[in-house]
C-alpha positions as CSV (number, residue, x, y, z in Angstrom):
1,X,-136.7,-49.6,125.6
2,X,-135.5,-46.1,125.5
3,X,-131.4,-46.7,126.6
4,X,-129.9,-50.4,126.4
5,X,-126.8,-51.1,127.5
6,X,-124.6,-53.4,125.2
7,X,-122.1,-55.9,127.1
8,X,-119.9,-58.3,126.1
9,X,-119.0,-57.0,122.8
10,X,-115.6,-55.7,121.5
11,X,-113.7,-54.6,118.3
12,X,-110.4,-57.2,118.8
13,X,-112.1,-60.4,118.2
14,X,-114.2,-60.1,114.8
15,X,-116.8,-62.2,116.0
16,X,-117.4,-59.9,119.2
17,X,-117.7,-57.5,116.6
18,X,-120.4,-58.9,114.6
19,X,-122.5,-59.6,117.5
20,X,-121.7,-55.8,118.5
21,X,-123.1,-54.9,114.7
22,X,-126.2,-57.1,115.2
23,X,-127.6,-56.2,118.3
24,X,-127.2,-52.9,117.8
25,X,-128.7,-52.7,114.5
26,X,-131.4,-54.6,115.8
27,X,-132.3,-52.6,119.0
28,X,-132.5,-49.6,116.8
29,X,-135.1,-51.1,114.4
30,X,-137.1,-52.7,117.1
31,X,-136.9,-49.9,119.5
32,X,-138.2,-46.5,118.8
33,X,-135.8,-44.2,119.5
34,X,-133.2,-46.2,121.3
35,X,-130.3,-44.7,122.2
36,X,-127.4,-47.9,122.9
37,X,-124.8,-47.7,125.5
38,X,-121.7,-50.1,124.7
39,X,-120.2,-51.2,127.6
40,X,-116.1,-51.7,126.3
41,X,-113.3,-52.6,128.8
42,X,-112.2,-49.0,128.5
43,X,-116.2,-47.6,129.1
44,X,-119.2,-46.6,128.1
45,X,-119.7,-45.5,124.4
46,X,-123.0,-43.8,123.6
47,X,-124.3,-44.6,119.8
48,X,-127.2,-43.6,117.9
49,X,-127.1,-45.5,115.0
50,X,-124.4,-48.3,113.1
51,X,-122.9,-44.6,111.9
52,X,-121.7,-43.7,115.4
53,X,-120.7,-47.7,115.8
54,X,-118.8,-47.6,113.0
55,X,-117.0,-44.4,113.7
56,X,-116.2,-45.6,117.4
57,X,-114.6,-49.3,116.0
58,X,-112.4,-46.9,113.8
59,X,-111.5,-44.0,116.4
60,X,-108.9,-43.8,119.0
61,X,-111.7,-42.3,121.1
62,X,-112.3,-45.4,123.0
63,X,-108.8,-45.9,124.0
64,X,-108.2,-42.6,125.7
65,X,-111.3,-42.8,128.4
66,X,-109.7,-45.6,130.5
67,X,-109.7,-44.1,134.2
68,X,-108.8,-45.9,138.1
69,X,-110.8,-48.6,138.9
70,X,-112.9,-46.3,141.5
71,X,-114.2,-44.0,138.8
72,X,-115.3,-47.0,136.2
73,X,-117.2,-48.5,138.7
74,X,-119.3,-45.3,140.0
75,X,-119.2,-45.1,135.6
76,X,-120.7,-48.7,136.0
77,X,-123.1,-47.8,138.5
78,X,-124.5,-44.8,137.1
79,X,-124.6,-46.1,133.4
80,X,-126.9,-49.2,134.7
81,X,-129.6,-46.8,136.7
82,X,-130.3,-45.0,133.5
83,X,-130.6,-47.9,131.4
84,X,-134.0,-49.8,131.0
85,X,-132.0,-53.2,129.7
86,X,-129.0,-54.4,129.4
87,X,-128.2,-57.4,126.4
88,X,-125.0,-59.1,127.2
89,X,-123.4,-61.0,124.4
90,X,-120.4,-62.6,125.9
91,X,-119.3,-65.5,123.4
92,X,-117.9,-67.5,125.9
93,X,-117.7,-66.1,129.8
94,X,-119.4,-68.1,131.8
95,X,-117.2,-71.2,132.1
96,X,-114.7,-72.5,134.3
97,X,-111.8,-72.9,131.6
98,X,-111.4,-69.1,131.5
99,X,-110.9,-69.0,135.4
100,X,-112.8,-67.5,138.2
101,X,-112.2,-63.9,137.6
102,X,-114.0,-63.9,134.4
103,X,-116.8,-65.6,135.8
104,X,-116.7,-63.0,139.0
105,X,-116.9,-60.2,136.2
106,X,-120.1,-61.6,134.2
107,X,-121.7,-62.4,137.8
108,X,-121.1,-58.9,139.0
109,X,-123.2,-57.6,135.5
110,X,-126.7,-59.3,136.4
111,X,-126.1,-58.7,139.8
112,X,-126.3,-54.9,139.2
113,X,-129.0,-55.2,137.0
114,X,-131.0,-56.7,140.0
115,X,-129.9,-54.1,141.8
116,X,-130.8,-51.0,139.9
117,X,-133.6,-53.3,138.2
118,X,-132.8,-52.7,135.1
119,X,-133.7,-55.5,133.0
120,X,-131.4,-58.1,131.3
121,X,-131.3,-60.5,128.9
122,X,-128.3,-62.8,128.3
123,X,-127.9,-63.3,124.4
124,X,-126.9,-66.2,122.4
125,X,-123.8,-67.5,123.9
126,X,-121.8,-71.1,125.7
127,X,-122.5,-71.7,128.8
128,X,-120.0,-74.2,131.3
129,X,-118.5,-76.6,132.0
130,X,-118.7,-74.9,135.9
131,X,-115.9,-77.1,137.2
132,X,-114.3,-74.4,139.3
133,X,-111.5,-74.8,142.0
134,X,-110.9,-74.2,145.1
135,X,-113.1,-72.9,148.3
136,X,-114.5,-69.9,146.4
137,X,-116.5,-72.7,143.8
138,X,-119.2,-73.1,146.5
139,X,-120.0,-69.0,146.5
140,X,-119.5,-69.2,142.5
141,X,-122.6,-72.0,142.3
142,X,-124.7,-70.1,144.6
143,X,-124.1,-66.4,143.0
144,X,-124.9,-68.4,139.6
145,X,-128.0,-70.2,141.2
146,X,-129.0,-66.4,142.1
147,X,-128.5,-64.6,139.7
148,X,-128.8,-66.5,136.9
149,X,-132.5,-66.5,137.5
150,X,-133.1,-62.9,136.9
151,X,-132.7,-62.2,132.9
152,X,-136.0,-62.2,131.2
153,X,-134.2,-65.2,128.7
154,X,-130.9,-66.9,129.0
155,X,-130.3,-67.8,125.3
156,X,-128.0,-70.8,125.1
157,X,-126.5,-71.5,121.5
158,X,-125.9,-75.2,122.5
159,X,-128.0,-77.9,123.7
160,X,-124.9,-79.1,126.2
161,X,-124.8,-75.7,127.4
162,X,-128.4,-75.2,128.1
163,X,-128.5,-78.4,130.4
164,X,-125.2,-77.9,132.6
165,X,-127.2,-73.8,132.8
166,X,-130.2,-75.9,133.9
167,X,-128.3,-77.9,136.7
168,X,-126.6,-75.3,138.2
169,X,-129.5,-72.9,137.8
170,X,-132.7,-74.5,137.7
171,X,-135.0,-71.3,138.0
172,X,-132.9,-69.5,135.1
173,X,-134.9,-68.6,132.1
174,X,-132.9,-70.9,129.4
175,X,-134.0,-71.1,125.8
176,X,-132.0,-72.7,122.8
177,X,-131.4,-70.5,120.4
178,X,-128.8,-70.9,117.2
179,X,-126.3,-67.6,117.3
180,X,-127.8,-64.9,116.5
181,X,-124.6,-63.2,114.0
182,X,-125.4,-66.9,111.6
183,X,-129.4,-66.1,112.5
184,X,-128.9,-62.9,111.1
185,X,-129.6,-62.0,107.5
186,X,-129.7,-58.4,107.1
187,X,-126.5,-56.5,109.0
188,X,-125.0,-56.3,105.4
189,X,-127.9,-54.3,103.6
190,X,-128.0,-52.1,107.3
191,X,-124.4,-51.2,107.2
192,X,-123.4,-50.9,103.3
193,X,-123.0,-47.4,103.9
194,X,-119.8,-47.8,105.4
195,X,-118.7,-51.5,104.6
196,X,-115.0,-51.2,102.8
197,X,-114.3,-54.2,101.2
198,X,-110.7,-55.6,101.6
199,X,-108.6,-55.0,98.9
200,X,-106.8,-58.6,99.0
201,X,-106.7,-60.7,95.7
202,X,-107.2,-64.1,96.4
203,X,-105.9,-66.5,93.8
204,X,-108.7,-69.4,92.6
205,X,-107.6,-72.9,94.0
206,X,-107.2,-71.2,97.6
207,X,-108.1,-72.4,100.7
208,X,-107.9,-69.8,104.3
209,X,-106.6,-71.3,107.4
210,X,-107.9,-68.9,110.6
211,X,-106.2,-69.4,113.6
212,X,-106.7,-69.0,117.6
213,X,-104.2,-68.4,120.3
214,X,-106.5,-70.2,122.6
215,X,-105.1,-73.2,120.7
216,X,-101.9,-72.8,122.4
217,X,-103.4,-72.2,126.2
218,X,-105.4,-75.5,125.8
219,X,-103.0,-77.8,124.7
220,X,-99.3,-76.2,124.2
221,X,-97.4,-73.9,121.8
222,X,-95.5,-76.8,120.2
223,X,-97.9,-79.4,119.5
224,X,-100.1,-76.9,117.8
225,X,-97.6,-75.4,115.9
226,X,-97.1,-78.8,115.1
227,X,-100.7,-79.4,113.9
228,X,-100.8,-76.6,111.7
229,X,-97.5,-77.5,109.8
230,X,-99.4,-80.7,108.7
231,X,-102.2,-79.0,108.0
232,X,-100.4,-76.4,105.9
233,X,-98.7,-78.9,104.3
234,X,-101.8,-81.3,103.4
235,X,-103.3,-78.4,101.6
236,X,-100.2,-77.6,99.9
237,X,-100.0,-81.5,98.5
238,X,-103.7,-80.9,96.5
239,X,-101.9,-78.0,94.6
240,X,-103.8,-75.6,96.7
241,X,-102.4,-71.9,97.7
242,X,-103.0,-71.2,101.5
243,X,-103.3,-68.0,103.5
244,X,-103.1,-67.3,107.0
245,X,-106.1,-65.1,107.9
246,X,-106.6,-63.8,111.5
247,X,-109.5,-63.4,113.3
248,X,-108.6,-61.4,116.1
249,X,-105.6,-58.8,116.9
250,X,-104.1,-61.1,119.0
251,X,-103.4,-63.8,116.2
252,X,-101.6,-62.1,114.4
253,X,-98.2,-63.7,115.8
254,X,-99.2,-66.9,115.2
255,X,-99.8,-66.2,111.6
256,X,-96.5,-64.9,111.2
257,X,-95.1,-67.8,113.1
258,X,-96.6,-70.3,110.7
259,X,-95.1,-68.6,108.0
260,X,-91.7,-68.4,109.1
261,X,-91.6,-72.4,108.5
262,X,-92.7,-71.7,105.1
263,X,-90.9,-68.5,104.4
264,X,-89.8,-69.8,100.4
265,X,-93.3,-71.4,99.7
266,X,-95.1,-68.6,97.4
267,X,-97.6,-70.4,97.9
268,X,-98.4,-69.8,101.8
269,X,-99.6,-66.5,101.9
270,X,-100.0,-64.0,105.1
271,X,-102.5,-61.5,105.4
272,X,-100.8,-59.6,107.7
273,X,-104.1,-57.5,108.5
274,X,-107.4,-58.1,110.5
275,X,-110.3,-57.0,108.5
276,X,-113.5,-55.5,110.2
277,X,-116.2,-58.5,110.1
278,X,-117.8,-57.6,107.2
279,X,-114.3,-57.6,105.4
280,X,-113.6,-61.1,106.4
281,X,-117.6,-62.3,105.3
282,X,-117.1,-61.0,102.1
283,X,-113.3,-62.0,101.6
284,X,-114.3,-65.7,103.1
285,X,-116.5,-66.2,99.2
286,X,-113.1,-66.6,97.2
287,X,-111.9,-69.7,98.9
288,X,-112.8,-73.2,98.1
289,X,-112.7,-73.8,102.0
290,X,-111.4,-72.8,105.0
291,X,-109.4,-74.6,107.8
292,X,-110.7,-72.6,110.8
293,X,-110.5,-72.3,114.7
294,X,-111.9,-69.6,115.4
295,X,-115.8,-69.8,116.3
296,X,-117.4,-66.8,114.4
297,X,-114.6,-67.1,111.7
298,X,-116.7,-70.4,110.8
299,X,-120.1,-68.6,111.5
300,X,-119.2,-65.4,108.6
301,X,-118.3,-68.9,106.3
302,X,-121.4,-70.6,106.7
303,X,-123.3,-67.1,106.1
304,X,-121.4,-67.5,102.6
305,X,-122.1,-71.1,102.7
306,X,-118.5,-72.1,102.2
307,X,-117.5,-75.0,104.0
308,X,-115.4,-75.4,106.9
309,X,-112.5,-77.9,108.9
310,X,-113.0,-76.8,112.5
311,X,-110.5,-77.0,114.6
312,X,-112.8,-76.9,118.0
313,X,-111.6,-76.7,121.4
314,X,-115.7,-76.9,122.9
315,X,-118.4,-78.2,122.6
316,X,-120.0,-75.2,120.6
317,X,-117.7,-76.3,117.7
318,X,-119.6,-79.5,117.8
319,X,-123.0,-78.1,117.8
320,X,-122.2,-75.0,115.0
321,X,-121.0,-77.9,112.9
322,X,-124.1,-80.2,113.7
323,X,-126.5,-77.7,113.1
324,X,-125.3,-77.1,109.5
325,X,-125.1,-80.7,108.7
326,X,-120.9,-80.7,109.1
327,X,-120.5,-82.8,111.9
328,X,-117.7,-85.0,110.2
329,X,-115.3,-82.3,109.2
330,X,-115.2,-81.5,113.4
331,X,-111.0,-82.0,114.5
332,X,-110.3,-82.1,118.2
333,X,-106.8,-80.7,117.7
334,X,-106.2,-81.9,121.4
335,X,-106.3,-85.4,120.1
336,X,-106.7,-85.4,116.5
337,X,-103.7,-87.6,114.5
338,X,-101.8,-86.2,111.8
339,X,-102.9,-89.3,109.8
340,X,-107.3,-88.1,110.6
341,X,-106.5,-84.5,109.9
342,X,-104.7,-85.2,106.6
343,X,-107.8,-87.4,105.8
344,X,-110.3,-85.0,106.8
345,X,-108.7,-82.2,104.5
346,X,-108.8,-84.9,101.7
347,X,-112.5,-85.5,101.8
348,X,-113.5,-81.8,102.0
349,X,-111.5,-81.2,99.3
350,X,-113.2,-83.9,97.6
351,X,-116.5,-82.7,98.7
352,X,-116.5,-79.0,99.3
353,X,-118.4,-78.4,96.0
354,X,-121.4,-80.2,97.8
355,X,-120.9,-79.5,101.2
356,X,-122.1,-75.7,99.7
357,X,-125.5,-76.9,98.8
358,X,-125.7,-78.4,102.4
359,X,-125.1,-75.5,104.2
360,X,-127.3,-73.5,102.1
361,X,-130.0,-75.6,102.7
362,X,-129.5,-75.5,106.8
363,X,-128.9,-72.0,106.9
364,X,-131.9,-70.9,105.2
365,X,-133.6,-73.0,108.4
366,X,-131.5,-71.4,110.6
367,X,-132.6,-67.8,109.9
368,X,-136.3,-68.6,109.9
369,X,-136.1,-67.9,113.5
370,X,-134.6,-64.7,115.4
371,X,-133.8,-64.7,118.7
372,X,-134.7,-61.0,118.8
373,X,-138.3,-61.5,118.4
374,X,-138.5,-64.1,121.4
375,X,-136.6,-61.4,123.4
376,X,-139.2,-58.7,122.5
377,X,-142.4,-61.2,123.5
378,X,-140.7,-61.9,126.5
379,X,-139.9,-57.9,127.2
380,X,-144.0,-57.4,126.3
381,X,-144.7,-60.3,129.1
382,X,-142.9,-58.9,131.9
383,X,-144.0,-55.7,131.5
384,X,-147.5,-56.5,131.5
């Protein structure tokens, strides 16, 4: 594979990030001489090596190519003839909740792969539910049916999204695989060359609560304003400090809106900055815990084995949480009491101490397997 296109990835949400890290660090050590393509909103960013990744998450570069609609796609077009594969690592794209458009958008990606035949692969990620509306569901189910049956693997990072990929698309290749940023053991080493550590001091008897926008488009601005309070406060009541952490650029209001309601607690603490990925893996070791909705936010804790409170919106919270033996500390903030999340805090609190040991022992399972390595076989297969 001498040019792979990158898809999916970004620099705004920390665990698009990572992903972005990982494959690219791994399709330059499995792939002689690869040259990566990353397909941004803005364009296509040629890199050679994590050096010219790096350089492109920090550089304004990327923001200055954006051109008319026309151009990007004749960009589009041409990028995916020259490219022999194309890895798309869309967290979460292929759903109904997000709308149709985004689900248009990911469609119109394999379909051009088919087209040009370049090959694809869709990379650990959630799949469904696929309860679209109106007239246009029917062509959505069939473009899925379709095309979904063309990557060489469709890697699904829950067992609830493999079969609702299987029903829709029988004939798509779907594997179970766990994500492939928690798979992952050796981005650090690759990119300690550039890795800045954040300069934060985090007190000892601290716990981090990451939050998610999403939270508000799923179930309303003041009932999870609401939710976080309590939970601010509960930590606050075991003596603990807290800080607001974010995730992604675009949480960084809500951070500052939760500490407006605590404005003369010293104790509630804002970092009013979102660190690069492997910033927030290394920060994530000084807290006893953290409160978290944010998907990959939980994934750089586990990697630390520090224990987590999920405040999930999917069922890929579910799962993460299963996988690493955490299934009870899972909160539903759609329906979740004030009185179950006060006692969930309570016994992780109690029990974080041990809940370490447990995830240690699951994720040293977890990255026995790569889901690169079953993408290579399969590559070998098909061209054979």
């Amino acid at each position: 594979m001498k040019r792979v296109i990158i898809s999916g990835g970004n620099f705004v949400n920390k665990g698009a990030e990572a992903m972005l890290y990982v494959t690219a660090n791994e399709c330059f050590t499995r792939f002689d001489g690869c040259v990566c393509s990353v397909q941004l909103a803005e364009g296509f960013f040629e890199i050679r090596s994590l050096e010219d990744l790096n350089r492109l998450a920090n550089s304004s570069v990327k923001k200055m190519q954006s051109s008319g609609k026309i151009k990007k796609l004749i960009a589009m077009l041409e990028e995916y003839k020259r490219a022999d594969l194309m890895l798309d690592i869309s967290g979460y794209e292929l759903c109904s909740k997000l709308g149709n458009y985004p689900t248009l958008r990911y469609l119109f990606k394999i379909a051009l792969c088919k087209w040009t035949k370049t090959k694809a692969a869709l990379m650990p990620q959630s799949f469904g539910p696929f309860s679209y509306d109106g007239k246009i569901k029917y062509i959505i189910r069939l473009m899925i049916r379709k095309y979904l049956k063309y990557p060489v693997v469709c890697f699904a990072r829950e067992k609830k999204s493999a079969e609702d990929l299987k029903k829709i698309a029988p004939k798509a290749n779907v594997r179970i695989s766990s994500d492939l940023v928690l798979q992952n053991s050796r981005i650090f080493e690759a990119a300690k060359d550039f890795f800045q550590d954040s300069n934060f001091e985090i007190k000892n008897e601290s716990v981090g609560l990451v939050v998610n926008r999403r939270l508000y488009e799923q179930y309303g601005h003041d009932r999870i304003l609401s939710k976080y309070i309590v939970i601010v406060n509960a930590i606050l009541e075991k003596k603990k400090n807290v800080y607001l952490l974010c995730h992604a650029t675009d949480d960084l209001n809500i951070c500052n809106e939760i500490k407006k309601e605590f404005e003369n607690e010293h104790r509630v603490v804002i970092l009013n900055e979102v660190l690069s990925c492997f910033a927030f893996e290394s920060l994530v070791q000084n807290f006893d815990y953290i409160v978290a909705a944010r998907y990959h936010s939980i994934v750089h804790s586990y990697k630390e084995c520090i224990p987590c409170v999920a405040l999930g919106w999917a069922v890929k919270y579910q799962e993460l949480l299963g996988l690493m033996g955490q299934s009870k500390y899972v909160l539903d903030v759609g329906d979740v009491s004030d009185i179950v999340i006060i006692e969930t805090l309570e016994r992780m609190d109690k029990n974080h101490k041990v809940e370490e040991e447990t995830i240690r022992q699951n994720l040293k399972k977890v990255q026995k397997e790569n889901c690169f390595d079953e993408l290579e076989r399969r590559l070998r297969r098909k061209n054979e």
